[in-house]
C-alpha positions in Angstrom: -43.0 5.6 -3.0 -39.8 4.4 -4.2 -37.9 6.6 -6.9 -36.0 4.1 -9.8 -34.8 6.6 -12.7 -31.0 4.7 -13.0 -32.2 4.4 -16.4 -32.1 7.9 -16.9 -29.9 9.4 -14.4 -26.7 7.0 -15.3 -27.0 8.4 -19.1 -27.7 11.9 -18.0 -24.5 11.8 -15.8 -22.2 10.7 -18.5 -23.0 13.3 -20.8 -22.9 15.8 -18.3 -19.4 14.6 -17.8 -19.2 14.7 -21.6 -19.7 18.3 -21.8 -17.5 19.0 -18.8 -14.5 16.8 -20.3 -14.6 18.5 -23.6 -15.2 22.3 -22.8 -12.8 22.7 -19.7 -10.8 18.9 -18.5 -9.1 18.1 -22.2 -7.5 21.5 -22.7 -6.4 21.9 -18.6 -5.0 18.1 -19.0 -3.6 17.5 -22.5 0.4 17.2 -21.6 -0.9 14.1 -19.7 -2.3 12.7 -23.2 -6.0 13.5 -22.4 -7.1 14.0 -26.5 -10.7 15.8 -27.4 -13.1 12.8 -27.9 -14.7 11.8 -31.4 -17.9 12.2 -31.4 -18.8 10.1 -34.4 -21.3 7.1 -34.9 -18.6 4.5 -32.7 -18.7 6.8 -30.3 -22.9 6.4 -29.8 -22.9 2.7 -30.7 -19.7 2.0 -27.6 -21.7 4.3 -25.4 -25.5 2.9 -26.1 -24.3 -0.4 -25.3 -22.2 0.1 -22.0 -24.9 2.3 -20.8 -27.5 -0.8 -21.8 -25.0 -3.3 -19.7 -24.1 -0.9 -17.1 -28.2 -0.7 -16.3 -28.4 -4.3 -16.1 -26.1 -4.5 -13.2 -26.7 -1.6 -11.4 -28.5 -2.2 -8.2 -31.9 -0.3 -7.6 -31.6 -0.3 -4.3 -29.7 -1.7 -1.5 -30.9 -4.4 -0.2 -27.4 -6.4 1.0 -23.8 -5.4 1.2 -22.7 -6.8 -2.0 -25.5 -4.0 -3.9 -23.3 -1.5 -2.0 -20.2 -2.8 -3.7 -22.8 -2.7 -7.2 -23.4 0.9 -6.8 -19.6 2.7 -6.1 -17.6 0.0 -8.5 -20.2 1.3 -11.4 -20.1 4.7 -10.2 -16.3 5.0 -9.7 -14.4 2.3 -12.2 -17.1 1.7 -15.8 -19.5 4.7 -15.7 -17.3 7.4 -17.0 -15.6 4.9 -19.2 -18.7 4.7 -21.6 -17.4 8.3 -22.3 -13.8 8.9 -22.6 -12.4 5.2 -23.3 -10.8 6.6 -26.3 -9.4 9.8 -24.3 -6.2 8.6 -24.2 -6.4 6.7 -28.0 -4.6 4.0 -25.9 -8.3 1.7 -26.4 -9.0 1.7 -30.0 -11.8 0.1 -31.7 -10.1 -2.8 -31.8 -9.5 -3.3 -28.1 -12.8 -1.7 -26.9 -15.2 -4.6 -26.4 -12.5 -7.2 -24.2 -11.3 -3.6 -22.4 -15.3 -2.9 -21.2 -15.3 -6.8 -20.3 -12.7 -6.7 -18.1 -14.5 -3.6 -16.2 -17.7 -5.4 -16.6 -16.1 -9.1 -14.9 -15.9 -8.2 -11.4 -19.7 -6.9 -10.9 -21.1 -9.9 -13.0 -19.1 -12.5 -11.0 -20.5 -10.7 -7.6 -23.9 -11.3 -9.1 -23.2 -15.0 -10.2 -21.6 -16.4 -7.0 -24.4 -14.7 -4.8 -26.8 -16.1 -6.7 -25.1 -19.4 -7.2 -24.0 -19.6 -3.4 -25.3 -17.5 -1.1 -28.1 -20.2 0.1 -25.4 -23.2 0.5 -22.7 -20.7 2.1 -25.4 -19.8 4.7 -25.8 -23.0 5.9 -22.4 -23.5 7.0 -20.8 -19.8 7.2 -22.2 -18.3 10.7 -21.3 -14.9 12.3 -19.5 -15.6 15.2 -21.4 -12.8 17.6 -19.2 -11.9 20.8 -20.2 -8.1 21.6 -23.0 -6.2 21.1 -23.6 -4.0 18.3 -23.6 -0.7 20.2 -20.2 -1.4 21.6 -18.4 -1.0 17.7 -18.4 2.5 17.5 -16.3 2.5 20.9 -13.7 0.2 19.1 -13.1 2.3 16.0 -13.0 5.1 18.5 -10.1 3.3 19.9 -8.0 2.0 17.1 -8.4 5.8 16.4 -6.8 7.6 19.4 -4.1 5.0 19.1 -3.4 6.0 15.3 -3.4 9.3 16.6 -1.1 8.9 19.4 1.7 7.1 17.4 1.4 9.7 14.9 2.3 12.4 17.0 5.3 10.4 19.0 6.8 9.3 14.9 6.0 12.6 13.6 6.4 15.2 15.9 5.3 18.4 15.2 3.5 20.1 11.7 2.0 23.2 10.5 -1.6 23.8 8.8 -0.2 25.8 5.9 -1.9 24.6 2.6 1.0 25.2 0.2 3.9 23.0 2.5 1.3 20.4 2.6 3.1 17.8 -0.4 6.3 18.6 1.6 4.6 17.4 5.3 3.4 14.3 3.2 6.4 13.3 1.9 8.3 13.8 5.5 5.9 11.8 7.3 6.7 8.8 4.3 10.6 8.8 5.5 9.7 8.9 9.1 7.5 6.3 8.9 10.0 4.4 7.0 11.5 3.2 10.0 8.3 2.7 12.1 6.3 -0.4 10.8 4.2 -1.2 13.6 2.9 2.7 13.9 2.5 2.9 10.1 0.2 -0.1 10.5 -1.5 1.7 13.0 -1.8 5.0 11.3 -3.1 3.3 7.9 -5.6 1.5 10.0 -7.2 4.7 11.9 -6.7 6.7 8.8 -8.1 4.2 6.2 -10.4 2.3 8.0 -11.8 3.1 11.8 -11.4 6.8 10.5 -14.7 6.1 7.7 -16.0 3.8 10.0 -16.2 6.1 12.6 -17.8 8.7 10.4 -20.7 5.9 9.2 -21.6 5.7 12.9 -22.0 9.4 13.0 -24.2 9.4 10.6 -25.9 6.7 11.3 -26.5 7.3 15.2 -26.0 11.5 15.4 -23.0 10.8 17.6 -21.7 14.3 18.4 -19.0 13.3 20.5 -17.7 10.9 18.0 -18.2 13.6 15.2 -16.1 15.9 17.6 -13.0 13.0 18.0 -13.3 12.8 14.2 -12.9 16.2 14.0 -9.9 16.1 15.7 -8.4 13.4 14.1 -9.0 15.1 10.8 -7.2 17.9 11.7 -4.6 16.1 13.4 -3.6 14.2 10.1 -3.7 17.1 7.9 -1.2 19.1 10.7 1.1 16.5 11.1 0.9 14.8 7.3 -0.6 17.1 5.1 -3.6 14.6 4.5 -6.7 15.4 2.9 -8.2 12.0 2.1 -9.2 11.8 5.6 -11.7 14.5 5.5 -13.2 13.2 2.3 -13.4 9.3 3.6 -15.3 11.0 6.8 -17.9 13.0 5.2 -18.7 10.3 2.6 -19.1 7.4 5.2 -20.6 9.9 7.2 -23.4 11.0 4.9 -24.3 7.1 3.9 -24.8 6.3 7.2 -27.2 9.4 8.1 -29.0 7.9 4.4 -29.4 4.7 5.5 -31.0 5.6 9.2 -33.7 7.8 7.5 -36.0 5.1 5.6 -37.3 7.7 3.1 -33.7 8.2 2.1 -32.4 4.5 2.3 -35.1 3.3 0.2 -34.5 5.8 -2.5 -30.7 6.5 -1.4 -29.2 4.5 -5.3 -31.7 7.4 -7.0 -30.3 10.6 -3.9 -26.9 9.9 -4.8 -27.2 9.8 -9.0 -29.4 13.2 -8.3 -26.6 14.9 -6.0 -23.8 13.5 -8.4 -26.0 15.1 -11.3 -26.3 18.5 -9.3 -22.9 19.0 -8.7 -21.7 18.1 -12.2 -24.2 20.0 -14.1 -23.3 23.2 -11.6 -19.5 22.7 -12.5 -20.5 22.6 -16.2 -22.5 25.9 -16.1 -19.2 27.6 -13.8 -17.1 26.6 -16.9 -19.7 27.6 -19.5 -20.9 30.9 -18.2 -18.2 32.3 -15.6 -14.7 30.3 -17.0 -14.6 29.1 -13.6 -13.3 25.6 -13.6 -12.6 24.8 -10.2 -15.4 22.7 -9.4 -14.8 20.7 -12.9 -11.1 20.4 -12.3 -10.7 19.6 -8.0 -14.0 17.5 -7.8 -14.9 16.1 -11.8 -11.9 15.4 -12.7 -10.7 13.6 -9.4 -14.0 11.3 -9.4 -14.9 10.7 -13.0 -11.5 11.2 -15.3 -8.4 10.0 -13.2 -10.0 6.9 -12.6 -10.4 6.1 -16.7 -7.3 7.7 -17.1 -5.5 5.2 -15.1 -7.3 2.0 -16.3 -6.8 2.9 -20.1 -3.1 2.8 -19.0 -3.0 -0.6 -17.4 -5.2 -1.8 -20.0 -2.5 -1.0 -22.7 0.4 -2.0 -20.2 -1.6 -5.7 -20.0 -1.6 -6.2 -23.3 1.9 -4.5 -23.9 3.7 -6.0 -20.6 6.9 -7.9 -22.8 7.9 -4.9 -25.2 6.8 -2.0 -22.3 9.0 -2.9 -19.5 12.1 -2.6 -22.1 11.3 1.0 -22.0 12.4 0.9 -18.0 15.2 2.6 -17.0 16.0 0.3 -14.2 14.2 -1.7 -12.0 11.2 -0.4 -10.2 9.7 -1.4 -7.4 5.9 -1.8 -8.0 3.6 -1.9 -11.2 2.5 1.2 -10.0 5.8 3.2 -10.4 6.1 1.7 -13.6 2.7 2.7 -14.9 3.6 6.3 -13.4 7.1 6.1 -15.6 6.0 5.1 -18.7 2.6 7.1 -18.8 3.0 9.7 -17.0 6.9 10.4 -17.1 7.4 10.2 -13.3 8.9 7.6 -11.3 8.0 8.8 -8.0 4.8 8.8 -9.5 2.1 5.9 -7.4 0.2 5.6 -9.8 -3.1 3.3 -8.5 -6.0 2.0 -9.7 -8.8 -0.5 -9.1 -7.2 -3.6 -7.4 -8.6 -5.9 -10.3 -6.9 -3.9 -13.2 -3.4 -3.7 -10.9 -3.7 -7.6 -10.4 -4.7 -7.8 -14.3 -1.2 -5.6 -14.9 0.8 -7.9 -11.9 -0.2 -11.2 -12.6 -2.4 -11.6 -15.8 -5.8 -12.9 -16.5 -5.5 -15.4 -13.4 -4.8 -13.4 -10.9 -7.3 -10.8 -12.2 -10.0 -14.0 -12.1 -8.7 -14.5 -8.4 -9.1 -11.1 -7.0 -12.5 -11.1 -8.5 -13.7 -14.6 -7.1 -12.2 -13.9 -3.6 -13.4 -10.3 -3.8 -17.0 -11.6 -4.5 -16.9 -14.7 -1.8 -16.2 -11.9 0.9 -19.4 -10.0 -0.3 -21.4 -13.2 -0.1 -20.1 -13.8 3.5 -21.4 -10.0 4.3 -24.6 -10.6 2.9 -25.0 -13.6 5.0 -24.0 -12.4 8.2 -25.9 -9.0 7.6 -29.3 -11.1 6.6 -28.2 -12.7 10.1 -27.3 -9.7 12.4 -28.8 -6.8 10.3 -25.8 -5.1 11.8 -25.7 -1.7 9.8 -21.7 -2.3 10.2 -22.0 -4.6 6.9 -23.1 -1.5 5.0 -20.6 0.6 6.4 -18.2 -2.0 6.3 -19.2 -2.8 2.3 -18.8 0.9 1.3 -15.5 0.9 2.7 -14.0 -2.2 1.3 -15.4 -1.4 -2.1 -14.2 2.5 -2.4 -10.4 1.4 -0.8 -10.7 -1.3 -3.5 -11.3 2.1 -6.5 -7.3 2.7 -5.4 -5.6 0.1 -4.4 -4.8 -3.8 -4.5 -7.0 -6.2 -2.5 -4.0 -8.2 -0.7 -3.0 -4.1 0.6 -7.1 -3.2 1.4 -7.4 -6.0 3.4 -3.9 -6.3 5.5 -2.5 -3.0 5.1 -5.2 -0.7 5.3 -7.3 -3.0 7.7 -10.0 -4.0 5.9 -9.9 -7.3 7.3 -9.3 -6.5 10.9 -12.7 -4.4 10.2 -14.7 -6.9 8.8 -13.5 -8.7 11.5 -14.7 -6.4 14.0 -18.0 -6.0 12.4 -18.6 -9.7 12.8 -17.8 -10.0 16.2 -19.5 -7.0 17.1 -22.8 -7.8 15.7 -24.9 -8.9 18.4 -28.2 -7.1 18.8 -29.2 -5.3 21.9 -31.7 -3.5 23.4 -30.0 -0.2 22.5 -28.5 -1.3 19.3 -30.3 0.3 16.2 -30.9 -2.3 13.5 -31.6 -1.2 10.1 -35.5 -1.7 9.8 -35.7 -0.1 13.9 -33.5 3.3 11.9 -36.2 6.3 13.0 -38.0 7.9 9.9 -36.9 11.9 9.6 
């Protein structure tokens, strides 16, 4: 039996949201412009319909890497817009339907080109199959110890105190400043072999790699302050201990909208019955309102650009400082977002049309090559690239933070063997 309630569950999770946003998130967040919502007739008509389109492209399952990317792009960057688009009264009325097709865009053009391509791609595009499957976890395992080692020989020494954590992170930026080859490295093992590691522990009940994981975790939060690690872990770790149970990867689109729906409605009754907003405010807001947040402001910077950047003091160095001055009155503030709103902000419409036709041609390729190998990697692989892409630019996800050295590996290390588990050879539990 396969479980399909999107229909109901993506609705349900909004207005859990809803509640959440308006009863604890707007008062805790309203000197960074975060307004109560108004809950008049617009507000049903804008949410009814991004709901309706939002269903339409929501995957039902996963059956390929590119339904991966489907299910977190919805999730993280147009679900919780169908709620608090007008938060920030920054998208009015006026500017609501091209702002939702500019979310909308990048899913839709995934859909098109696979359909369009995928069986003309395959006839040319091979995987080119050096190493065994089995052998991949070894190599993240690798790249790994090395981002560990050149960690500790830049950094030094740290501390595990929570409150001085800020001050380790911002140390370990200026001591890396100077080291480009061991940043490379520790972006890489942190941002990439790091979550891919923790996918194979899931997926194969590694407990020695689970222990090195550990470890590493630790490490970075000792020596950097760094808690994104941890988080990247257990999240690639739990989709890969999904997809080997066939119960759970069957139903695993429906598992994850239940969980999410869990959690939130908990956090609302904390808030409601106990004032207790610590769920709402560390784990709500950081998924479902930072991420709005952040678009509405490069939404109004896009269409703002020549009058906004008079409004600079001096020169800055990225869009993202700028958006973090203007909107949020901090220079020093990094402010990122979805790769295809910071290229909308960087370059306009064509280079936002760029990152989403390049962005979708690499999801075709993983759909081929997994349809080929049935390497779980892809999966692994396609739920990395597309939560890096949530937070930052697709030229930086795929040479800084190693996505394309990964996809790289995956490919090459894709050749079934007798030990290698395949997807439809994953045990039932």
């Amino acid at each position: 039996m396969t479980l399909r309630p999107k229909h109901l569950l993506l609705p349900l999770l909004a207005l859990v949201f809803l509640a959440t946003y308006q009863f604890c998130l707007v008062g805790l967040y309203a000197n960074e412009g975060m307004l109560p919502l108004e809950m008049n007739l617009t507000f049903v008509v804008v949410f009814a319909v991004s709901i309706c389109a939002m269903s339409f492209i929501f995957p039902s399952s996963i059956e390929k890497p590119s339904d991966v990317f489907l299910l977190f792009y919805v999730i993280i960057c147009v679900l919780w817009n169908s709620v608090i688009w007008s938060a920030t009264r920054l998208v009015t009325l006026q500017t609501v339907l091209p702002y939702f097709a500019l979310l909308m865009l990048p899913p839709v053009c995934v859909i098109l080109l696979r359909t369009i391509l995928t069986q003309r791609m395959a006839l040319v595009l091979k995987p080119v199959m050096v190493a065994q499957q089995d052998q991949l976890p070894l190599v993240f395992a690798a790249l790994l110890v090395v981002g560990a080692v050149t960690a500790v020989m830049v950094v030094g020494g740290g501390s595990f105190d929570w409150d001085s954590m800020y001050a380790r992170r911002l140390e370990g930026r200026d001591l890396y400043a100077n080291h480009v080859l061991a940043g490379y490295a520790l972006n890489m093992a942190t941002n990439s072999a790091l979550p891919m590691c923790g996918f194979f522990v899931g997926y194969r009940r590694s407990l020695k790699l689970a222990l090195l994981c550990i470890a590493f975790v630790g490490l970075m939060f000792f020596l950097l302050g760094l808690k994104a690690p941890a988080v990247n872990f257990v999240g690639l770790g739990v989709l890969g201990l999904f997809l080997s149970i066939p119960f759970c990867r069957r139903n695993l689109v429906s598992l994850l909208l239940l969980g999410i729906f869990v959690v939130y409605a908990l956090s609302l009754l904390l808030v409601i019955i106990r004032n207790n907003t610590f769920l709402a405010d560390y784990l709500v807001r950081r998924i479902s309102m930072v991420q709005p947040q952040l678009q509405e402001f490069y939404f109004d910077y896009f269409t703002k650009i020549p009058s906004i950047r008079g409004a600079l003091p001096h020169a800055l160095s990225d869009t993202t400082f700028e958006i973090g001055y203007l909107y949020l009155g901090n220079e020093l503030s990094n402010a990122n977002t979805n790769a295809f709103f910071y290229e909308l902000s960087r370059g306009g419409i064509p280079a936002y049309m760029a990152a989403s036709i390049v962005i979708s041609l690499i999801y075709v390729a993983m759909d081929i090559f997994w349809k080929e190998t049935r390497s779980p990697g892809f999966l692994g692989a396609a739920a990395l690239f597309a939560v890096l892409l949530s937070e930052q630019s697709w030229t930086a996800v795929l040479l800084t933070s190693g996505m394309a050295v990964t996809l790289a590996l995956v490919t090459l290390f894709s050749y079934p063997s007798r030990h290698a588990q395949t997807l439809e050879e994953a045990p039932d539990a």
